[in-house]
PDB file of N, H, CA, C and O in Angstrom:
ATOM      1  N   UNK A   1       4.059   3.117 -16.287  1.00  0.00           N
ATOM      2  CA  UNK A   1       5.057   2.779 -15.298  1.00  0.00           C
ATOM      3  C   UNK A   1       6.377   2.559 -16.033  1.00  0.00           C
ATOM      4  O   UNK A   1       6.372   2.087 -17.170  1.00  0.00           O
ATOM      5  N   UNK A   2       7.240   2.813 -15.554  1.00  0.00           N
ATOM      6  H   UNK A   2       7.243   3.196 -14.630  1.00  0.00           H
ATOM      7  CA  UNK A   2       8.658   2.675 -16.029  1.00  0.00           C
ATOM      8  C   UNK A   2       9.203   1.272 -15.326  1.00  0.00           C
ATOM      9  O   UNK A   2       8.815   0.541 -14.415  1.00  0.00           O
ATOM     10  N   UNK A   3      10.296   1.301 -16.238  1.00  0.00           N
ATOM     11  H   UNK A   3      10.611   1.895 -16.978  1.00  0.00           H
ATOM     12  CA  UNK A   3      11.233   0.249 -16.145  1.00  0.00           C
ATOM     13  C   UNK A   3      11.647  -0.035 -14.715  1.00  0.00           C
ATOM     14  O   UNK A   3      11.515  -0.956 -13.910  1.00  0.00           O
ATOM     15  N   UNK A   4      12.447   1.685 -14.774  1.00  0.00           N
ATOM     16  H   UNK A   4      12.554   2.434 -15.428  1.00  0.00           H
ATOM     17  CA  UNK A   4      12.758   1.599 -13.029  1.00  0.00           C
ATOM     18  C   UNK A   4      12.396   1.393 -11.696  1.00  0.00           C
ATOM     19  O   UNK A   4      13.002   0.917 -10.736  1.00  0.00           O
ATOM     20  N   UNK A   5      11.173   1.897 -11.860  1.00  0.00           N
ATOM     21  H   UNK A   5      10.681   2.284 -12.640  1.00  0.00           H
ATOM     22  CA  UNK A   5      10.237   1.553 -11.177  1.00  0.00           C
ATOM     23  C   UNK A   5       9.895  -0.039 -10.745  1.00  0.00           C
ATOM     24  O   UNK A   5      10.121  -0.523  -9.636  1.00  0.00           O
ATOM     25  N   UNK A   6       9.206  -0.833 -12.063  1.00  0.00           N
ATOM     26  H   UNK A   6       9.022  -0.440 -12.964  1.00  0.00           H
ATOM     27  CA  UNK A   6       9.396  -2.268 -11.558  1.00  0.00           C
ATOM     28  C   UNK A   6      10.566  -2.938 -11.261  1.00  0.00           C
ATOM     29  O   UNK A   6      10.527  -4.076 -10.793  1.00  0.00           O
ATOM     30  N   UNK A   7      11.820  -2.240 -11.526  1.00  0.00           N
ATOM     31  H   UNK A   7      11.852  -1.315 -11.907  1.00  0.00           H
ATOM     32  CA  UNK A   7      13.252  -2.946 -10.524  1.00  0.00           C
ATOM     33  C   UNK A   7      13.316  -2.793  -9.436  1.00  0.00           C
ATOM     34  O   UNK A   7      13.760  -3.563  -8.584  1.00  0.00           O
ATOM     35  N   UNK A   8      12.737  -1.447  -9.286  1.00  0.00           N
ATOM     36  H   UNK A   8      12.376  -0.822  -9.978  1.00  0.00           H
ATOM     37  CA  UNK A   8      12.768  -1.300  -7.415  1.00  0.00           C
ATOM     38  C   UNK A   8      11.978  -1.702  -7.052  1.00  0.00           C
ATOM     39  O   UNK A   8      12.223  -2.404  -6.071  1.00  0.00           O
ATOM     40  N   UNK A   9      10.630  -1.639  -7.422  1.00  0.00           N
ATOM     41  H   UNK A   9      10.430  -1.069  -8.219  1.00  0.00           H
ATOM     42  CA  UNK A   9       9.819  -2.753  -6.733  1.00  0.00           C
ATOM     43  C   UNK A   9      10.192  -4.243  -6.338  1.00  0.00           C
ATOM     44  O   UNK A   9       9.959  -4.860  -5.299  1.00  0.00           O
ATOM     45  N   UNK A  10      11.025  -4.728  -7.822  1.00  0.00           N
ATOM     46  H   UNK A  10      11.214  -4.226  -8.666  1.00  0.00           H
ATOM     47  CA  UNK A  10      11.569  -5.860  -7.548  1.00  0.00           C
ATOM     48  C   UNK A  10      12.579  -6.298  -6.662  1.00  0.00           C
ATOM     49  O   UNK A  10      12.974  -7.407  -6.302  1.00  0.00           O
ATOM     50  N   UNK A  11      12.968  -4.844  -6.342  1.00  0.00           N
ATOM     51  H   UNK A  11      12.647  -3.943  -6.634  1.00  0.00           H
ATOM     52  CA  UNK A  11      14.878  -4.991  -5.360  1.00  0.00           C
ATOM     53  C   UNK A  11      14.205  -4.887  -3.677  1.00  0.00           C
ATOM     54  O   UNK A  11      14.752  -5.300  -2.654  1.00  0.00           O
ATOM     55  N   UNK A  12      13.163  -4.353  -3.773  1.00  0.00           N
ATOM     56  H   UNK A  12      12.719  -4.018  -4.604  1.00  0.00           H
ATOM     57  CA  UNK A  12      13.042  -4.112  -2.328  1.00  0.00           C
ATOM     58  C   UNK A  12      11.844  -5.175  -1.773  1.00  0.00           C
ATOM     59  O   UNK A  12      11.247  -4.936  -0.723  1.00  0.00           O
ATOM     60  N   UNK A  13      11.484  -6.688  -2.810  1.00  0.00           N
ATOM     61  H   UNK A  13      11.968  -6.882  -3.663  1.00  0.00           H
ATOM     62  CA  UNK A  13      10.969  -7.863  -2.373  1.00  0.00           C
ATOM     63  C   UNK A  13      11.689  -8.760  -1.933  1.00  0.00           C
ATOM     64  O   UNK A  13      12.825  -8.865  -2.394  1.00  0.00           O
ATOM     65  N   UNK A  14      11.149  -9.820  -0.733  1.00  0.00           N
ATOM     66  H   UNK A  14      10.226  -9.735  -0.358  1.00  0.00           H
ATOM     67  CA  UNK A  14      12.054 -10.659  -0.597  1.00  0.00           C
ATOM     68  C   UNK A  14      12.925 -11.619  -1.659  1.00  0.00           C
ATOM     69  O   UNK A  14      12.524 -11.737  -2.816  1.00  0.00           O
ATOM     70  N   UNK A  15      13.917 -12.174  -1.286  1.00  0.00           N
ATOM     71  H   UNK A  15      14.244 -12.078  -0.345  1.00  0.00           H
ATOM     72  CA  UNK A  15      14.628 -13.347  -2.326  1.00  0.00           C
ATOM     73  C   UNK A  15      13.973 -14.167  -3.171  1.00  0.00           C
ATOM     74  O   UNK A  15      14.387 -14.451  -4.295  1.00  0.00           O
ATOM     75  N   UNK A  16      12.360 -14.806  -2.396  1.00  0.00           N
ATOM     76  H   UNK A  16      12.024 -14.575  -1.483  1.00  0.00           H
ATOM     77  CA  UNK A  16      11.368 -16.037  -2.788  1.00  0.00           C
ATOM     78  C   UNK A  16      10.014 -15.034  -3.065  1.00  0.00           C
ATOM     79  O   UNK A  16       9.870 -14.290  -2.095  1.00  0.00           O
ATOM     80  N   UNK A  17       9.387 -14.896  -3.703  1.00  0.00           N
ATOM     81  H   UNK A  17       9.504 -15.500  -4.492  1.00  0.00           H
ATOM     82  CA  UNK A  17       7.923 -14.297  -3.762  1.00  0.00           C
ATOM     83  C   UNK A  17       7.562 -15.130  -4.640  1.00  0.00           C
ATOM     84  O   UNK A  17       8.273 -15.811  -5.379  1.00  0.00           O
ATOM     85  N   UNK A  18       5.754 -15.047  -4.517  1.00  0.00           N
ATOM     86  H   UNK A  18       5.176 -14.494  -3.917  1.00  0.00           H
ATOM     87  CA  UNK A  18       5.387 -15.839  -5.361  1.00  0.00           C
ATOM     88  C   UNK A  18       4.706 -14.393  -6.790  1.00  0.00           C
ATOM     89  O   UNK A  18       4.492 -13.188  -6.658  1.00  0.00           O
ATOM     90  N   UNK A  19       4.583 -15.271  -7.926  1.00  0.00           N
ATOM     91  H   UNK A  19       4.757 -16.250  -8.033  1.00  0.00           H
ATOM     92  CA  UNK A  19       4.127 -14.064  -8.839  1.00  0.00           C
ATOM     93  C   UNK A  19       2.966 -13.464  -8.699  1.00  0.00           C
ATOM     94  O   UNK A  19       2.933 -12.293  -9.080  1.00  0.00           O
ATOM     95  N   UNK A  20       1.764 -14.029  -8.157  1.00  0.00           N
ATOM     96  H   UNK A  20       1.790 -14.980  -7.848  1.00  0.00           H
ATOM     97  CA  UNK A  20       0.941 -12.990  -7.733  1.00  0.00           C
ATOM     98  C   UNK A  20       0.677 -11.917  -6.961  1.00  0.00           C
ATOM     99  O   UNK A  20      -0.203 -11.057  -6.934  1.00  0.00           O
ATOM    100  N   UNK A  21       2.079 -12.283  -6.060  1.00  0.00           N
ATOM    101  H   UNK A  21       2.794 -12.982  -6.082  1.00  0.00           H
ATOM    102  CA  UNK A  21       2.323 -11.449  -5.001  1.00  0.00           C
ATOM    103  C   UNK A  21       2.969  -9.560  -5.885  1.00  0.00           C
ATOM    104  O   UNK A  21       2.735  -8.370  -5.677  1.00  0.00           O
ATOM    105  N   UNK A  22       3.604 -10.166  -6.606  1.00  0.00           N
ATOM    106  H   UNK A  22       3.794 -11.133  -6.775  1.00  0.00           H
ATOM    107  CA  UNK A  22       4.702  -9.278  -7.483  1.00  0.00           C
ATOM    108  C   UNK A  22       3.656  -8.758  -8.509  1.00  0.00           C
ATOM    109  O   UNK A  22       3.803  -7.606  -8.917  1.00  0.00           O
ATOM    110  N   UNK A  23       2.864  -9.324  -8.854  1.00  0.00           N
ATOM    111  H   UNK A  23       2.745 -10.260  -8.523  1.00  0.00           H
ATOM    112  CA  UNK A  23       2.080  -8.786 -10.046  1.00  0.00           C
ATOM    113  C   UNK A  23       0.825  -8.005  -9.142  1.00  0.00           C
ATOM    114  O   UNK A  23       0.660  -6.930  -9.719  1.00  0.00           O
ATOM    115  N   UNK A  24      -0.030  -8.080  -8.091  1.00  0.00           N
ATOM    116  H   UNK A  24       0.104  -8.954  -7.622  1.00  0.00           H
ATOM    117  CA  UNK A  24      -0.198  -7.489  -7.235  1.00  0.00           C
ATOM    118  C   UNK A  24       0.515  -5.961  -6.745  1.00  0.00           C
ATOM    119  O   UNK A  24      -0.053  -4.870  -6.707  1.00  0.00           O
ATOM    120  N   UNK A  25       1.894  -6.269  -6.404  1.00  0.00           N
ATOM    121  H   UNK A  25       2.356  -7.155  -6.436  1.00  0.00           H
ATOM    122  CA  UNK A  25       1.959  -5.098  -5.942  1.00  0.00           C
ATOM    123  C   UNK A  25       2.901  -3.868  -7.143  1.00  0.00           C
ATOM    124  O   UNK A  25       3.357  -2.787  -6.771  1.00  0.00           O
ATOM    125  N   UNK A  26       2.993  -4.413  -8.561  1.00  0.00           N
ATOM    126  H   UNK A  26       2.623  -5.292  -8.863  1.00  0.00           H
ATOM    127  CA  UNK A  26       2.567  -3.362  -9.766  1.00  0.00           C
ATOM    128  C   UNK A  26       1.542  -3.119  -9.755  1.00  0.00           C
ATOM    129  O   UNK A  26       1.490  -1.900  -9.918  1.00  0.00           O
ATOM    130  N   UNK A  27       0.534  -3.527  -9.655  1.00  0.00           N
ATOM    131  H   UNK A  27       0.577  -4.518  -9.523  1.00  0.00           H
ATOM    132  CA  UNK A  27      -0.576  -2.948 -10.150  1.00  0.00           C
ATOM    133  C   UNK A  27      -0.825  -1.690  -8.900  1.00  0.00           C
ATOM    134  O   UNK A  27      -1.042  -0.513  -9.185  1.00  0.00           O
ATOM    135  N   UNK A  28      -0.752  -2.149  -7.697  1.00  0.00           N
ATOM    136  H   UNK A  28      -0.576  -3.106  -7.466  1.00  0.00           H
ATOM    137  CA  UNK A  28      -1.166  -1.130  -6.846  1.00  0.00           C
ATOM    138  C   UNK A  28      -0.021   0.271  -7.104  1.00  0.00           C
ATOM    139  O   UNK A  28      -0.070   1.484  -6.898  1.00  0.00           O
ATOM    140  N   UNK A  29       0.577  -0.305  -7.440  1.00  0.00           N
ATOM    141  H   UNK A  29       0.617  -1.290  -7.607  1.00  0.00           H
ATOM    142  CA  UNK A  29       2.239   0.967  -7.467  1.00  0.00           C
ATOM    143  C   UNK A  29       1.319   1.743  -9.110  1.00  0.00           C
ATOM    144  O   UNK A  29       1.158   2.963  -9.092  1.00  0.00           O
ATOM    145  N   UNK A  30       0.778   0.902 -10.441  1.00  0.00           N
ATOM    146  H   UNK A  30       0.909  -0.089 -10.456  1.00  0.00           H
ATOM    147  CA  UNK A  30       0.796   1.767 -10.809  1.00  0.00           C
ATOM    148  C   UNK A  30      -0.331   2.146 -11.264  1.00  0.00           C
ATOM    149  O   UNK A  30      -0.405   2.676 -12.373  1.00  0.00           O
ATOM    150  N   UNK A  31      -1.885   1.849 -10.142  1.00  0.00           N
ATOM    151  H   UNK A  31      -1.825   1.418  -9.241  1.00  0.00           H
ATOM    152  CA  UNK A  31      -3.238   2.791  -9.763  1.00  0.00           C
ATOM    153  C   UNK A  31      -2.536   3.685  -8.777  1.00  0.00           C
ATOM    154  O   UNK A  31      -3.301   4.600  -8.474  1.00  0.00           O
ATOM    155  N   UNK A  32      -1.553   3.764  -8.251  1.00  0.00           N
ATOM    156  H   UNK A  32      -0.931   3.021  -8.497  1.00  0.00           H
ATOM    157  CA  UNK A  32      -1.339   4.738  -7.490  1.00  0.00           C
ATOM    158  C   UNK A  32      -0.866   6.150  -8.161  1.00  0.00           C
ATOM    159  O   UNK A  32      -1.115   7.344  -7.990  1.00  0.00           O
ATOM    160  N   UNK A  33      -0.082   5.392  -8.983  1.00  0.00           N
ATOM    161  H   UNK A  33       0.121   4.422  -9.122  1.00  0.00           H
ATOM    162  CA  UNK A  33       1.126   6.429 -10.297  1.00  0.00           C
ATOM    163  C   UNK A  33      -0.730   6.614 -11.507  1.00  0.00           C
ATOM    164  O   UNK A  33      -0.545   7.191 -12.579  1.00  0.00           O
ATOM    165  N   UNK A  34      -1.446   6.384 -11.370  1.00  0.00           N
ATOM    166  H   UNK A  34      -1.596   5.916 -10.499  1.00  0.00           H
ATOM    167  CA  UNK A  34      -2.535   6.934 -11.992  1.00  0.00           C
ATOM    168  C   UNK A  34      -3.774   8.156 -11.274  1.00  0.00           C
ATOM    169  O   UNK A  34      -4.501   9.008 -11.786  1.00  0.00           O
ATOM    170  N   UNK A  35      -3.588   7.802 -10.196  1.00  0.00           N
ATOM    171  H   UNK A  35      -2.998   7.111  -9.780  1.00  0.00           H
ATOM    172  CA  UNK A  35      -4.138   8.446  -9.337  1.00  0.00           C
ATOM    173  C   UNK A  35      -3.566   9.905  -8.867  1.00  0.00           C
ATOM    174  O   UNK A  35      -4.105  10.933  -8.458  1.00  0.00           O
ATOM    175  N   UNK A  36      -2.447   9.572  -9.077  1.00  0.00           N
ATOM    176  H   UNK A  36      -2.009   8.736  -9.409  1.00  0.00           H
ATOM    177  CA  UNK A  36      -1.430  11.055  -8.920  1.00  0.00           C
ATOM    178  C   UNK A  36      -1.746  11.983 -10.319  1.00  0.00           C
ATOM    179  O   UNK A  36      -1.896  13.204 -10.334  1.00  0.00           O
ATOM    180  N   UNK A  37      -1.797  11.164 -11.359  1.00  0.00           N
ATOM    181  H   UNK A  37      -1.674  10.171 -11.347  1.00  0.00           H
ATOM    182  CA  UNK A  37      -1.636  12.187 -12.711  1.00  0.00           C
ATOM    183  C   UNK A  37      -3.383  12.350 -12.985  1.00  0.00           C
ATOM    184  O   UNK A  37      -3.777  13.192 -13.791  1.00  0.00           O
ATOM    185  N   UNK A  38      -4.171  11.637 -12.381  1.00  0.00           N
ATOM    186  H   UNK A  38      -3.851  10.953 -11.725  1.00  0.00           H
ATOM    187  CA  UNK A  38      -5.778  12.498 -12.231  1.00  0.00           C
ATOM    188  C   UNK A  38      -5.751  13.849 -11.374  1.00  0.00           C
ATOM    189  O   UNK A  38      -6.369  14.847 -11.746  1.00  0.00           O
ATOM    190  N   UNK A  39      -4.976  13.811 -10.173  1.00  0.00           N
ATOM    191  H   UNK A  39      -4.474  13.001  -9.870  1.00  0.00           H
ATOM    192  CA  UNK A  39      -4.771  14.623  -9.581  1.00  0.00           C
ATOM    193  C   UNK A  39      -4.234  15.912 -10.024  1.00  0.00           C
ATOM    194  O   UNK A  39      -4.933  16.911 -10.189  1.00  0.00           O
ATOM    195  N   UNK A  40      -3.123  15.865 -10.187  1.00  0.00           N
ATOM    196  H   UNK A  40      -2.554  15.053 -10.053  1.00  0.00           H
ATOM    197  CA  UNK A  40      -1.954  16.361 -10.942  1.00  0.00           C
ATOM    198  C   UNK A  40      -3.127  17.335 -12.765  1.00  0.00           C
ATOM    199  O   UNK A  40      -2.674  18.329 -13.332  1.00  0.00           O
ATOM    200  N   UNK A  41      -4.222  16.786 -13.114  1.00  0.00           N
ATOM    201  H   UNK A  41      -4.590  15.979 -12.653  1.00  0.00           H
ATOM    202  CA  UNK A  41      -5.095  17.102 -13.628  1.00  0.00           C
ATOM    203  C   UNK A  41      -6.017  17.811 -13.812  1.00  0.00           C
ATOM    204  O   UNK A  41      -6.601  18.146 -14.842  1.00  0.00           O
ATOM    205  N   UNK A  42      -6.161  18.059 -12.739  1.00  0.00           N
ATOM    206  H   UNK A  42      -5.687  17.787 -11.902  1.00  0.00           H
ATOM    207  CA  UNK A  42      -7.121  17.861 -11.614  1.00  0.00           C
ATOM    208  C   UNK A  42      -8.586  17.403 -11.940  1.00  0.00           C
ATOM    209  O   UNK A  42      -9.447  18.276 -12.058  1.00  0.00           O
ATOM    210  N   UNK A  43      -8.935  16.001 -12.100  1.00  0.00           N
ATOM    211  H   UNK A  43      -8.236  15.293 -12.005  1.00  0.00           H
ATOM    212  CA  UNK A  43      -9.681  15.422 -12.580  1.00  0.00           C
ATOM    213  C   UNK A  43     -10.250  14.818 -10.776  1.00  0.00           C
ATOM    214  O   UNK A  43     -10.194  13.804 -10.080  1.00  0.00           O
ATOM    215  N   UNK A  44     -10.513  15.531 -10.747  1.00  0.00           N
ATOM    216  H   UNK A  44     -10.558  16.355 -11.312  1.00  0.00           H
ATOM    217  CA  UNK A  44     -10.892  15.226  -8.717  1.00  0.00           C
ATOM    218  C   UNK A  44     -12.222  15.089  -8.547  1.00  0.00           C
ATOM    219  O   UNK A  44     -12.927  15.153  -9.554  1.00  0.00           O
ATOM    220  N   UNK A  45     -12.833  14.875  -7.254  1.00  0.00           N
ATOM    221  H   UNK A  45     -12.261  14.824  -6.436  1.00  0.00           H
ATOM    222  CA  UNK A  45     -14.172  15.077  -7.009  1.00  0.00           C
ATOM    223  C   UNK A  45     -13.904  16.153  -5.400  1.00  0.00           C
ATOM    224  O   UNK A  45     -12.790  16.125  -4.877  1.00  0.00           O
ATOM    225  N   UNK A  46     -14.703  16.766  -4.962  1.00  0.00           N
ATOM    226  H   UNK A  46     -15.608  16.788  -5.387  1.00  0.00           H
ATOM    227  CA  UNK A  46     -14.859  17.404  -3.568  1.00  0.00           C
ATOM    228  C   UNK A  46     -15.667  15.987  -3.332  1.00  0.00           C
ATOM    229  O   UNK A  46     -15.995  15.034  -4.039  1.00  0.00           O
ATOM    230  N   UNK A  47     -15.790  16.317  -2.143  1.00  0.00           N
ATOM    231  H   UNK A  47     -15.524  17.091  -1.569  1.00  0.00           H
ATOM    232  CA  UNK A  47     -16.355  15.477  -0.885  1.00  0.00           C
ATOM    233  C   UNK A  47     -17.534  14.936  -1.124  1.00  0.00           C
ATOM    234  O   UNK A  47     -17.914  13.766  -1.180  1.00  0.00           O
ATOM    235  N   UNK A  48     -18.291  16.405  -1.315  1.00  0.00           N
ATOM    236  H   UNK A  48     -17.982  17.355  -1.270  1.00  0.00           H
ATOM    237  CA  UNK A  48     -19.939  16.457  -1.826  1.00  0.00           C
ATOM    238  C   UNK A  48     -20.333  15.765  -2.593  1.00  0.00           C
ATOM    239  O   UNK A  48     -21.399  15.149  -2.576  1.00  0.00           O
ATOM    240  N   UNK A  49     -19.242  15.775  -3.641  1.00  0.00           N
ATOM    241  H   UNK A  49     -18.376  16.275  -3.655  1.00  0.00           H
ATOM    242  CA  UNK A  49     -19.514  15.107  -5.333  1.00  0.00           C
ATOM    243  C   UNK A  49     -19.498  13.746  -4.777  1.00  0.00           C
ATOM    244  O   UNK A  49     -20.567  13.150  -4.646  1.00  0.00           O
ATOM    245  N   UNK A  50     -18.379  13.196  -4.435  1.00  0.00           N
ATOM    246  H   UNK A  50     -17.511  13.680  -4.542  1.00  0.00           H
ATOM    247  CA  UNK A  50     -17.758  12.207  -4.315  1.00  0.00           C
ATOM    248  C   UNK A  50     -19.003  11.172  -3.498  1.00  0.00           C
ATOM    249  O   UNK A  50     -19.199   9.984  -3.756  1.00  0.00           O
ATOM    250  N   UNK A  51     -19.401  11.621  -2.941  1.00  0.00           N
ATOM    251  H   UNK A  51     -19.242  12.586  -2.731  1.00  0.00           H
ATOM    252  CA  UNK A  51     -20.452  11.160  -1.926  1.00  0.00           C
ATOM    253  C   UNK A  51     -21.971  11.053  -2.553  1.00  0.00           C
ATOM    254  O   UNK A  51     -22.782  10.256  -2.081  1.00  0.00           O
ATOM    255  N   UNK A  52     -22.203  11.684  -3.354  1.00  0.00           N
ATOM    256  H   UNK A  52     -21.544  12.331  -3.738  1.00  0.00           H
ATOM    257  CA  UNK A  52     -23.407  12.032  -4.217  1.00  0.00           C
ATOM    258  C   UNK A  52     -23.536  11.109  -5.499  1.00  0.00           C
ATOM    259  O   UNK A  52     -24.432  10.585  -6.162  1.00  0.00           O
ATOM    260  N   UNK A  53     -21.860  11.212  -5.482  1.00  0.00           N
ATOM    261  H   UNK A  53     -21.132  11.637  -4.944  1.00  0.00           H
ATOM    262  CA  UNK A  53     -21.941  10.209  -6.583  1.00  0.00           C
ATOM    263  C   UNK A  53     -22.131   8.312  -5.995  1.00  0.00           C
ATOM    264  O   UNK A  53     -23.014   7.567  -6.422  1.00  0.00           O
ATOM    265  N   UNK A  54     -21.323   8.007  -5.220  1.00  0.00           N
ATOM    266  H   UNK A  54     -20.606   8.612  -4.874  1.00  0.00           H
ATOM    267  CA  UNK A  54     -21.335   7.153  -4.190  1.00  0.00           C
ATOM    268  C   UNK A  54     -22.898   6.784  -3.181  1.00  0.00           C
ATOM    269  O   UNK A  54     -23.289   5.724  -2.691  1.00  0.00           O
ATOM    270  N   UNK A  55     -23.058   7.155  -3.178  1.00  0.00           N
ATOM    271  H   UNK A  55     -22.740   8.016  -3.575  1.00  0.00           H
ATOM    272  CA  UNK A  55     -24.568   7.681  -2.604  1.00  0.00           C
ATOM    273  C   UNK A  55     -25.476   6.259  -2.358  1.00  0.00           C
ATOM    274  O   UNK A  55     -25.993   5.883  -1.305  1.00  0.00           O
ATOM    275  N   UNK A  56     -25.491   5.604  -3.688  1.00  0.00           N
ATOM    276  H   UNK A  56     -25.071   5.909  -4.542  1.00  0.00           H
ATOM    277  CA  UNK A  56     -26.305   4.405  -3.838  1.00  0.00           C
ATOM    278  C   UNK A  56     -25.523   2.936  -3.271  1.00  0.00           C
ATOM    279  O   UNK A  56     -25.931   1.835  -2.901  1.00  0.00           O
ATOM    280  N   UNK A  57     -23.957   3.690  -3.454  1.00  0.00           N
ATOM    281  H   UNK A  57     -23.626   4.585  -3.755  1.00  0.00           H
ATOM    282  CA  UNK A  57     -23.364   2.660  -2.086  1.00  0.00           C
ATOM    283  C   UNK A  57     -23.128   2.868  -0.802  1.00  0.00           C
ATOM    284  O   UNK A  57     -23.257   2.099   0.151  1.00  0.00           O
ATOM    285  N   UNK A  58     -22.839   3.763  -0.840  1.00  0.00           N
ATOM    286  H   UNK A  58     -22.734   4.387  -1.614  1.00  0.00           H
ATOM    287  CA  UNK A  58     -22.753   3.772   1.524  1.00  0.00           C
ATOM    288  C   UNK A  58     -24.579   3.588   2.199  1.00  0.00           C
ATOM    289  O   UNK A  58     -24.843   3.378   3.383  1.00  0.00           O
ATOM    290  N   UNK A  59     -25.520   3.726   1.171  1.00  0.00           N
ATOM    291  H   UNK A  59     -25.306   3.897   0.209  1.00  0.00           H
ATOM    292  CA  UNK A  59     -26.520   2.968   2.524  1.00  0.00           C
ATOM    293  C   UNK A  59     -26.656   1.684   2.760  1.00  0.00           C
ATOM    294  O   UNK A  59     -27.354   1.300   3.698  1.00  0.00           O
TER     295      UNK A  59
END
């Protein structure tokens, strides 16, 4: 994650936050900015996989 990035995150929070709130929403900003460059990879699963692999959790 870049610099810039956590300023704008920071510019577009209210005046008062508390820090877990802020440290929270880096982290989601940058599993998201990780999730793009798996993609971007293409380090993916199809549906099938994804589910097969998952399997022993959705019953």
């Amino acid at each position: 994650m870049k610099k810039t990035q956590v300023l704008d995150a920071i510019q577009d929070m209210p005046e008062d936050i508390a820090i877990d709130v802020l440290m929270e929403k880096l982290i989601v900003l940058q599993k998201i900015e990780e999730g793009q460059k798996q993609i971007q990879e293409g380090k993916v699963y199809r549906e099938e996989e994804a589910e097969k692999k998952l399997e022993k959790w959705l019953r």
